[in-house]
C-alpha positions as CSV (number, residue, x, y, z in Angstrom):
1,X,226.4,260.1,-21.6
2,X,223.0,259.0,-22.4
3,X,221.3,257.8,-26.3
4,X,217.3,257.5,-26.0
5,X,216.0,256.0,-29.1
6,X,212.8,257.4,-30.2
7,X,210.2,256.0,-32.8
8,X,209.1,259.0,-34.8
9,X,206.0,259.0,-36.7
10,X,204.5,255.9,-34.4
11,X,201.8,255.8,-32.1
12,X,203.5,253.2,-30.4
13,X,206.6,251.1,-29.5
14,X,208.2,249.5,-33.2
15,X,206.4,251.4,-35.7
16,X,207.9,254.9,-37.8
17,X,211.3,255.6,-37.7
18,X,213.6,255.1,-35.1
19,X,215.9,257.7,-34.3
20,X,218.8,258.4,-31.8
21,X,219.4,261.5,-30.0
22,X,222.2,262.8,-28.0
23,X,221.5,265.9,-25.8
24,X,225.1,267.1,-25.3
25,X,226.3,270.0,-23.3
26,X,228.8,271.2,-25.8
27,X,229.9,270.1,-29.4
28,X,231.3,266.9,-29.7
29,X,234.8,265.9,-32.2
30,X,232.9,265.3,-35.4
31,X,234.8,261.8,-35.7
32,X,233.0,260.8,-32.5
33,X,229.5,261.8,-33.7
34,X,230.3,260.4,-36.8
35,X,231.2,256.8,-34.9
36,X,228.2,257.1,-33.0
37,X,226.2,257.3,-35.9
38,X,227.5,254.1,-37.2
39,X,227.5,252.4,-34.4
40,X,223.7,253.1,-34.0
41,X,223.2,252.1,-37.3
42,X,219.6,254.2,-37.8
43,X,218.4,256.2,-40.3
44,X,219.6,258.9,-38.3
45,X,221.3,260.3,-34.9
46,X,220.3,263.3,-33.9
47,X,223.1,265.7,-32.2
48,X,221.8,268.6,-29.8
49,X,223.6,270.8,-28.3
50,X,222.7,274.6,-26.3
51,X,222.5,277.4,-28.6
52,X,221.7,281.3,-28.7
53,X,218.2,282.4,-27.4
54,X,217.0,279.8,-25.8
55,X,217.1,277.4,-29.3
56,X,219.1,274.4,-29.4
57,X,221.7,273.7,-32.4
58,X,220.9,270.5,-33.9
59,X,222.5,267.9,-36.5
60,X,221.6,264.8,-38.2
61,X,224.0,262.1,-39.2
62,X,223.4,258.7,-41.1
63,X,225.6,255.7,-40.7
64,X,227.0,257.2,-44.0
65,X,226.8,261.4,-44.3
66,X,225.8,264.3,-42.4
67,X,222.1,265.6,-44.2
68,X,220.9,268.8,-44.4
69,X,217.4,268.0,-43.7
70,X,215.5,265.4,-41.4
71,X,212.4,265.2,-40.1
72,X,211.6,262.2,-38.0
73,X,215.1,262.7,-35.9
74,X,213.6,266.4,-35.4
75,X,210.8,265.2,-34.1
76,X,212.2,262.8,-32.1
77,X,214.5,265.2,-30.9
78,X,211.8,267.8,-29.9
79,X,209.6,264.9,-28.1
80,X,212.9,264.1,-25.8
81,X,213.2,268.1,-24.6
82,X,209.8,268.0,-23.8
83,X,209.6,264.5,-22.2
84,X,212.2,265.3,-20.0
85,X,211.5,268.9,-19.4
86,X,213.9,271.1,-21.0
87,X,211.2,272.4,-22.8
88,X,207.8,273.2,-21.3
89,X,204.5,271.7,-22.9
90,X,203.0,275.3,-23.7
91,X,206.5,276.4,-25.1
92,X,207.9,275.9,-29.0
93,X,211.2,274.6,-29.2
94,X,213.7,276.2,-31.7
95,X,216.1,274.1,-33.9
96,X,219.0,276.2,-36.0
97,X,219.9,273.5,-38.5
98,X,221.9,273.4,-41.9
99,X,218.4,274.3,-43.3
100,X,217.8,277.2,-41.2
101,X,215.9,277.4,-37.7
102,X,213.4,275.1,-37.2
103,X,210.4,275.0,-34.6
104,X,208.1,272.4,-33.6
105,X,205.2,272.6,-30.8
106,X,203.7,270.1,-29.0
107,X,199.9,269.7,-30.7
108,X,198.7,266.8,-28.3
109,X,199.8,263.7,-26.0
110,X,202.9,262.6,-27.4
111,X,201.8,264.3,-30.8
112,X,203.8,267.1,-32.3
113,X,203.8,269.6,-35.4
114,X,206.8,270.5,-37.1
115,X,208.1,273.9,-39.3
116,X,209.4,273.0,-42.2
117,X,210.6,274.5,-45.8
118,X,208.3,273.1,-48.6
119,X,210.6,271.4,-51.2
120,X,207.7,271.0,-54.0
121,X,209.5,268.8,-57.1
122,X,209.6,270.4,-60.8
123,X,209.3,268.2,-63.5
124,X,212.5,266.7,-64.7
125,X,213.7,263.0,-66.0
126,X,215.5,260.7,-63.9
127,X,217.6,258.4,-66.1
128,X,217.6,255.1,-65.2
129,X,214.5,255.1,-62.3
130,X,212.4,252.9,-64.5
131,X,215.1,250.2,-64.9
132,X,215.9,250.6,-61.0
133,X,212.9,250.7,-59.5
134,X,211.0,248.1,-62.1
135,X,207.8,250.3,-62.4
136,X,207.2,252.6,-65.4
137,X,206.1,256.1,-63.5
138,X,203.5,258.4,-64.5
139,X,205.0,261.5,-63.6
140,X,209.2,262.5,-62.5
141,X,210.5,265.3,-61.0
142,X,213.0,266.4,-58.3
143,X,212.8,268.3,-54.9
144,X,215.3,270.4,-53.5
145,X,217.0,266.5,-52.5
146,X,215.7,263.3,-54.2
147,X,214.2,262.0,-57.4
148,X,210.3,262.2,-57.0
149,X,208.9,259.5,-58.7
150,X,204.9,259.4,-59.1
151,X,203.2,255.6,-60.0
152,X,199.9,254.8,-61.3
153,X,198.9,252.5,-58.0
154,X,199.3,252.3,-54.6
155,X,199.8,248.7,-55.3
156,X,202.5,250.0,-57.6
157,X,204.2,251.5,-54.8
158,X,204.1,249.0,-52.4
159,X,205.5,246.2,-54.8
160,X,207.9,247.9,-56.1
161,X,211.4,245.6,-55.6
162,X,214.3,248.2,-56.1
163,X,217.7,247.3,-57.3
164,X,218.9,249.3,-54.5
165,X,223.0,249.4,-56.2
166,X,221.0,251.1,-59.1
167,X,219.0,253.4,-56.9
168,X,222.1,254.6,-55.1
169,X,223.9,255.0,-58.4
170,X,221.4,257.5,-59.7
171,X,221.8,261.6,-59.4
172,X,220.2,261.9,-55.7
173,X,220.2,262.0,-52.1
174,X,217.5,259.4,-52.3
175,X,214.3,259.1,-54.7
176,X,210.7,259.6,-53.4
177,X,208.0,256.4,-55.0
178,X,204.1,258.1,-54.0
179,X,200.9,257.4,-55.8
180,X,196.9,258.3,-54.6
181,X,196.1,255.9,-51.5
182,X,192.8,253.5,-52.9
183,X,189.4,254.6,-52.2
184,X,189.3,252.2,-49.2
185,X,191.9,253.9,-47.4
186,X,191.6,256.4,-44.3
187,X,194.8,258.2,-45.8
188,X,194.7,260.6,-49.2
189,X,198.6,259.0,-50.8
190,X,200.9,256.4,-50.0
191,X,205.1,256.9,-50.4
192,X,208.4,254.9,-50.0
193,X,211.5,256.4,-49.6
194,X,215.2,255.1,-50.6
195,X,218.5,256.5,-50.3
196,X,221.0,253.5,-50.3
197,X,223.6,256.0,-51.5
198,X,223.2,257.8,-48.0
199,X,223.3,254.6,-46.1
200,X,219.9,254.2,-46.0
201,X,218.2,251.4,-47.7
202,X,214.7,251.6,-47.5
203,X,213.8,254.6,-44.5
204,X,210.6,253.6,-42.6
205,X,209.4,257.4,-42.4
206,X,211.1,260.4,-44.0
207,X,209.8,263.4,-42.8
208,X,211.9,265.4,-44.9
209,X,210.4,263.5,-48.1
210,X,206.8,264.7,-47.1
211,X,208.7,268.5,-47.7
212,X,207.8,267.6,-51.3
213,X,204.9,264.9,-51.0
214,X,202.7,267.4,-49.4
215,X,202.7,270.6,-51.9
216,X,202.9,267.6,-54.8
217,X,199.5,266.5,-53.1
218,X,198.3,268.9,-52.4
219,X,198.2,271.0,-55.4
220,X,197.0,267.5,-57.4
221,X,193.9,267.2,-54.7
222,X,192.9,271.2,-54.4
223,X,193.3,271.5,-50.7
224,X,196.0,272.3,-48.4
225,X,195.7,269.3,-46.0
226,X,197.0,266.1,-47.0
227,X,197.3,262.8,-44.9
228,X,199.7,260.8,-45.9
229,X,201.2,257.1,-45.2
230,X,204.7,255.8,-45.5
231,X,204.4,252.6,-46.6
232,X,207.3,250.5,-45.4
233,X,207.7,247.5,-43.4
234,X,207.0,249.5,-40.2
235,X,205.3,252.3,-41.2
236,X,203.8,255.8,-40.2
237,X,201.4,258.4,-40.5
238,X,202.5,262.1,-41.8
239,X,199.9,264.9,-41.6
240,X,201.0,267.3,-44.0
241,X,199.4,271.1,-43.5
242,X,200.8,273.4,-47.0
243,X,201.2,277.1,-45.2
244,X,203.1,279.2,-48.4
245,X,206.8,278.1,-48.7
246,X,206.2,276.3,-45.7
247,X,205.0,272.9,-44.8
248,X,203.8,271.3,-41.0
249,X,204.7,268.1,-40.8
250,X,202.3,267.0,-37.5
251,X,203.1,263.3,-35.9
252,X,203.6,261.4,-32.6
253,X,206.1,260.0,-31.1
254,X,207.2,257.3,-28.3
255,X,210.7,256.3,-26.6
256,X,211.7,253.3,-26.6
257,X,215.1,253.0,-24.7
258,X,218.1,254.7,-23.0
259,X,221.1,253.4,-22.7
260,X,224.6,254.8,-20.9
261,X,227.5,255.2,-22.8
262,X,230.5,253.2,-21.4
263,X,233.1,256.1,-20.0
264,X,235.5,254.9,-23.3
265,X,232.6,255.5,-25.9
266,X,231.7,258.7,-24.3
267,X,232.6,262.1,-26.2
């Protein structure tokens, strides 16, 4: 049984997310996905396994929970069919998901663009983000997952020092920071993204997040392209394309390792 580990959103080794991906020939016991998950110890492990028409059934796990919706350990996922060939470069690979089928075509060298629901966030409080986060925001709302917090900065957002046991405390999968990039930069906003609560502290690049950063955005700037930056310790690069209810998420993508499962820790 064979892990790769991908970095999703990078456009090289030890940037973007990390992500695992297991390319199983039948469903696993959930306890084992569920250990592997943990033992991994990334934002998520992706779970693959054959499925009807030609699509592949796929689920994400944190260390923590099962999530309905991920995008960097899609695309990580889609960039390992295609690497090693169970996908051809001309074809789009199909993902049924807890959020409904996915697709995601290859849209360059190691660069791919993803299907996704748009999750734009309504206006709403969030009790307690101010205190949490240390920042007083200029705008709140939620998405169809996590707090969607807007700051005045994109120094704002990058200082920002969470009390992370407050963060996970508050009524969320996770809570989106985002603010305009500066004039200087080459990208149009700036994000963070936490969801200690989920077993994720601080995630390096949330593709799922970008679901509701990009209609936010977009609507804000007039246009239906938005380029985006996560802004963590390692982070990435999200293109964000609005298409209706519908967002492509567009990034690359590079493997890092594989590693063989000892017989024992194999499903």
């Amino acid at each position: 049984m064979i892990v790769t580990v991908v970095d999703a959103f990078a456009e090289r080794p030890f940037e973007g997310n990390p992500a695992a991906v297991c390319l199983l020939d039948a469903p696993a016991a959930e306890d084992w996905m569920r250990g592997l998950a943990a033992e991994m110890n990334l934002s998520e492990t992706a779970f693959l396994t054959p499925g009807d028409d030609g699509a592949f059934n796929l689920r994400w796990l944190t260390p923590e929970v099962e999530v309905d919706l991920c995008g960097h350990a899609t695309l990580a996922s889609a960039h390992l069919l295609y690497e090693v060939g169970h996908v051809g470069p001309e074809e789009t690979v199909r993902f049924d998901t807890r959020s409904g089928r996915l697709t995601v075509r290859q849209s360059g060298e190691r660069t791919y663009t993803m299907d996704f629901p748009a999750t734009p966030p309504e206006a709403a409080d969030l009790d307690g983000v101010a205190e949490a986060f240390g920042v007083e925001p200029v705008w709140t709302g939620r998405s169809r997952f996590d707090g969607f917090v807007v700051l005045e900065s994109e120094a704002a957002v990058r200082g920002a020092t969470p009390d992370l046991g407050a963060v996970a405390g508050l009524d969320a999968r996770g809570v989106i920071l985002t603010a305009r990039a500066d004039e200087s930069s080459p990208y149009d906003v700036v994000s963070r993204f936490f969801a200690p609560g989920a077993g994720v502290p601080e995630d390096p690049v949330t593709g799922s997040a970008h679901c509701a950063i990009g209609p936010h955005w977009a609507t804000e700037l007039g246009r239906d392209e938005v380029s985006c930056f996560q802004a963590s310790r390692r982070g990435g690069h999200v293109g964000v394309r609005v298409v209706g209810d519908r967002v492509e998420l567009t990034g690359h993508a590079v493997t890092v390792h594989r590693a063989e499962l000892a017989p024992g820790a194999s499903p």
